[in-house]
C-alpha positions as CSV (number, residue, x, y, z in Angstrom):
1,X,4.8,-21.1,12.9
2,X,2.1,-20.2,15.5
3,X,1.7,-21.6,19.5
4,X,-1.6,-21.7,20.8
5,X,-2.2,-20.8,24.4
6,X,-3.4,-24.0,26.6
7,X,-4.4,-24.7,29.9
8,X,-3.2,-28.4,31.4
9,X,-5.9,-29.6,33.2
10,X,-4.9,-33.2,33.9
11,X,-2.8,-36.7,32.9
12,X,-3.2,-38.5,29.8
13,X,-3.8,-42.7,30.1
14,X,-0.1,-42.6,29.3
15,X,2.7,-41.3,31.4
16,X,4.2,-38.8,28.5
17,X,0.4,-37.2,27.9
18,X,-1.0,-34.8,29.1
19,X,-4.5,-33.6,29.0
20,X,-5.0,-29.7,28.2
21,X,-7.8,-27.2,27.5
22,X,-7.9,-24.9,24.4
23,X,-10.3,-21.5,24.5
24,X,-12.0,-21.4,21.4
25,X,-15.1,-19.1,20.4
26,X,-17.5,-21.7,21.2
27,X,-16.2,-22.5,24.4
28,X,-13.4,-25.0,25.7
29,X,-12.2,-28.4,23.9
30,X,-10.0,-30.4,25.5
31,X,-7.4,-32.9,23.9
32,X,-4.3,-35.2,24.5
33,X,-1.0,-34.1,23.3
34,X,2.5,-35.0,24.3
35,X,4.2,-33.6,27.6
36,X,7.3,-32.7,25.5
37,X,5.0,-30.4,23.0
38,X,3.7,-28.6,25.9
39,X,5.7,-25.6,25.9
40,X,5.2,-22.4,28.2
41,X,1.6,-23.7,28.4
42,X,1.1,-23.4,24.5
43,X,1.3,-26.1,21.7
44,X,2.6,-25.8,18.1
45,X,-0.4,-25.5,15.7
46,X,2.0,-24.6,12.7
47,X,0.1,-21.6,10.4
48,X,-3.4,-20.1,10.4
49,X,-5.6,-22.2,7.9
50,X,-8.8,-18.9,8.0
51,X,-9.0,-15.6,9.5
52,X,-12.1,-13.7,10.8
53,X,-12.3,-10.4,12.5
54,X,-12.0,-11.4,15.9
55,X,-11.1,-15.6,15.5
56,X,-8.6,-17.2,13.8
57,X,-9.0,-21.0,12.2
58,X,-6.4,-23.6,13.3
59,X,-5.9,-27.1,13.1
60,X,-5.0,-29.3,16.3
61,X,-2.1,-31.8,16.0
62,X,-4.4,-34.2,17.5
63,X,-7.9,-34.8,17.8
64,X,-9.8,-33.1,20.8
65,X,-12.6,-35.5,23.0
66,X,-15.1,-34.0,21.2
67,X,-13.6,-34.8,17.4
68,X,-12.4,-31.7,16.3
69,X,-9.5,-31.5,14.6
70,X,-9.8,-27.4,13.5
71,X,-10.9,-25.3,15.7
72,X,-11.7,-21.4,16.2
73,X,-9.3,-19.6,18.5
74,X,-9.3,-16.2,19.4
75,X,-7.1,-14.0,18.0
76,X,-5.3,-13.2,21.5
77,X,-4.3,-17.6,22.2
78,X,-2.1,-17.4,19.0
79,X,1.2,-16.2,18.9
80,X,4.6,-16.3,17.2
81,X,6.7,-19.2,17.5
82,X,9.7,-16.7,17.6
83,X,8.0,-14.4,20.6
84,X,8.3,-17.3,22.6
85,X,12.3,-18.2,22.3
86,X,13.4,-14.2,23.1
């Protein structure tokens, strides 16, 4: 499993969301997730669905304000779900 470096950038409409930003190649999405799956600032976006050189293709557990549900990422926002717990 992969985590995907976020920023928080504000509340969601609900007290358990929170609104983050992703980097992606194209520039920045934004999206809603839960407050509990927002870990170390980075969410769970399970495994790599396409690889490029320099990007790597993942999908979003939710949908970001712009409709996107896969998205580009950089290679250096992903990381091991197992980095993070040592």
């Amino acid at each position: 499993m992969m985590r995907l470096m976020v920023e928080k950038v504000g509340s969601g409409l609900h007290p358990s969301e929170v609104v983050v930003s992703v980097k992606t190649v194209s520039g920045s999405q934004r999206l809603i997730v839960s407050q509990r799956s927002l870990v170390e600032n980075s969410i769970s976006v399970g495994f790599p669905i396409g690889e490029s050189q320099d990007a790597t293709l993942v999908e979003l557990p939710r949908e970001t304000q712009s409709g996107a549900w896969r998205v580009w990422v950089p290679k250096d926002q992903l990381f091991e779900e197992e980095r993070m717990r040592a």
